[in-house]
PLY file of the C-alpha trace (Angstrom):
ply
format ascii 1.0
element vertex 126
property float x
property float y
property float z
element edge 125
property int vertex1
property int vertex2
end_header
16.12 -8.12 -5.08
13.69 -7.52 -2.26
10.60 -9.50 -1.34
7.13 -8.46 0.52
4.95 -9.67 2.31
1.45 -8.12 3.39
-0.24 -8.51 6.09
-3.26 -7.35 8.44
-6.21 -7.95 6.04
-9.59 -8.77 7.34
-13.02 -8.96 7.12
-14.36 -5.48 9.32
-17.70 -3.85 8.75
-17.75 0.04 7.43
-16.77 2.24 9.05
-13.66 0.57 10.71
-10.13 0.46 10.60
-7.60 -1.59 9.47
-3.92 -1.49 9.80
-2.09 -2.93 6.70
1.80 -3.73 6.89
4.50 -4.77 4.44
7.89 -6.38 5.68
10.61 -6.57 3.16
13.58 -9.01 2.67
16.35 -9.53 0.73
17.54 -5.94 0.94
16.64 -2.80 2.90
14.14 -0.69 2.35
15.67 2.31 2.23
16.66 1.91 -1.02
13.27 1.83 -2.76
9.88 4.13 -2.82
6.74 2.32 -1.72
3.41 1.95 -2.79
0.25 0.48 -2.36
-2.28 -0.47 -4.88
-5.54 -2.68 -4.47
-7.86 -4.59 -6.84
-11.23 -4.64 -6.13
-13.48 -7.82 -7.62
-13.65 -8.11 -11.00
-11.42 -4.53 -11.56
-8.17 -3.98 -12.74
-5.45 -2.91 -9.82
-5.46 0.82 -9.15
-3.00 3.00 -7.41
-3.85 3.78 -3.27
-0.97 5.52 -1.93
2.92 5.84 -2.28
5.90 7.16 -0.03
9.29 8.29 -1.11
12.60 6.70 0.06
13.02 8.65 3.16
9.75 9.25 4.08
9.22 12.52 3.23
6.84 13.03 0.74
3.26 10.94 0.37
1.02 10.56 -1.97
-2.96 9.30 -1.94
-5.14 8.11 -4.36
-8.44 11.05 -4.17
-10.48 7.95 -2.87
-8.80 7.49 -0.07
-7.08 11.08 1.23
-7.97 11.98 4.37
-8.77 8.11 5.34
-5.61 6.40 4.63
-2.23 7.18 5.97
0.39 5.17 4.24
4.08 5.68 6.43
7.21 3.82 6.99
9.80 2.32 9.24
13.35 1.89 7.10
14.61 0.43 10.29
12.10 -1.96 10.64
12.08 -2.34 6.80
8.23 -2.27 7.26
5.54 -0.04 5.67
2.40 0.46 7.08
-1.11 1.73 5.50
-3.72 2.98 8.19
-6.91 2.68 6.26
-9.71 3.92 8.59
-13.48 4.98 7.78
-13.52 1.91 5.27
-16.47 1.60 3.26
-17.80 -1.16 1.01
-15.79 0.10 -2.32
-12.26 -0.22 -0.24
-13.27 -4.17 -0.27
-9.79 -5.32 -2.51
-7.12 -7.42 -2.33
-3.99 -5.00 -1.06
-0.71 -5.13 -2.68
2.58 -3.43 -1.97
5.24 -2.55 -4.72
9.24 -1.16 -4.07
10.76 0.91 -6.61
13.86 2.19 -7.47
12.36 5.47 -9.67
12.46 8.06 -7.24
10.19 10.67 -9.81
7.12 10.79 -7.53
4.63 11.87 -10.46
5.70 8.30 -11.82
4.37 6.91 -8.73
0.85 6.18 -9.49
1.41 4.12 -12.25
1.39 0.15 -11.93
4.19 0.09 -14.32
7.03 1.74 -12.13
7.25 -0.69 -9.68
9.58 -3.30 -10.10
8.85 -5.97 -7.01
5.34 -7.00 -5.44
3.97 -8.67 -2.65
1.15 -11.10 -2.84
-1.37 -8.97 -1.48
-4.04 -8.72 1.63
-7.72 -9.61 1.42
-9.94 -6.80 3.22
-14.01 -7.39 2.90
-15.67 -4.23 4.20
-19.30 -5.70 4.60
-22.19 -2.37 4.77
0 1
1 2
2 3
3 4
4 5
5 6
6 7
7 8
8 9
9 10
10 11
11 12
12 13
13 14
14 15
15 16
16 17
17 18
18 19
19 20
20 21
21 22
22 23
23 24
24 25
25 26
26 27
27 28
28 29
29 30
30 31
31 32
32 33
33 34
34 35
35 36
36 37
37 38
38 39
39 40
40 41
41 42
42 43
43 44
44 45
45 46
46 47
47 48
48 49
49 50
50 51
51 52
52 53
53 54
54 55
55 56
56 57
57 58
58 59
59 60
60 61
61 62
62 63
63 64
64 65
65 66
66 67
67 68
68 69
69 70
70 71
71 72
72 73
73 74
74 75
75 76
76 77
77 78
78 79
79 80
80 81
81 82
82 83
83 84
84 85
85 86
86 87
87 88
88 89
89 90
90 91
91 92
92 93
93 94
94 95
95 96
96 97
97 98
98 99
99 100
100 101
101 102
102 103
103 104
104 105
105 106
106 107
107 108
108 109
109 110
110 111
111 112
112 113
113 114
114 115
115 116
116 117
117 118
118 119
119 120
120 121
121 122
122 123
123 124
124 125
């Protein structure tokens, strides 16, 4: 079992960055694909970004390619999402999820994750 914990949330005002991290315990990263959903207010959670095991392939919710960059640091057992150019609508809590399904087409979905952190508060104010 592995456990996470987000961090780097923040109130910034559009048009800023933000740099979100995840640190896992309990067992090593390596072992699981990452992802990152949010939930904005009163919406249900919806998929940001995701990163195989290694590293080597990404994947980004249209909303957000080209202004997040989700990556990864198995010897750290940290992942990190770089959201910059943030505008009002990225204003959501933040949540990481490790998986063990390493199908990336399966990676958008809520439903193949199988451990979560708490989640990040970032208020983009316009």
């Amino acid at each position: 079992q592995v456990q996470l914990v987000e961090s780097g949330g923040g109130l910034v005002q559009a048009g800023g960055s933000l740099s979100l991290s995840c640190a896992a315990s309990g067992r090593t990263l390596s072992s699981y694909a990452m992802g990152w959903f949010r939930q904005p207010p009163g919406k249900e959670r919806e998929f940001v970004a995701a990163i195989s095991r290694t590293g080597g392939s990404t994947s980004y919710a249209d909303s957000v390619k080209g202004r997040f960059t989700i990556s990864r640091d198995n010897a750290k057992n940290t992942v990190s999402l770089q959201v910059n150019s943030l505008k009002a609508e990225d204003t959501a809590v933040y949540y990481c999820a490790a998986t063990y399904i390493v199908y990336d087409n399966l990676f958008p979905m809520a439903g193949t994750y199988h451990y979560w952190g708490q989640g990040t508060q970032v208020t983009v104010s316009s």
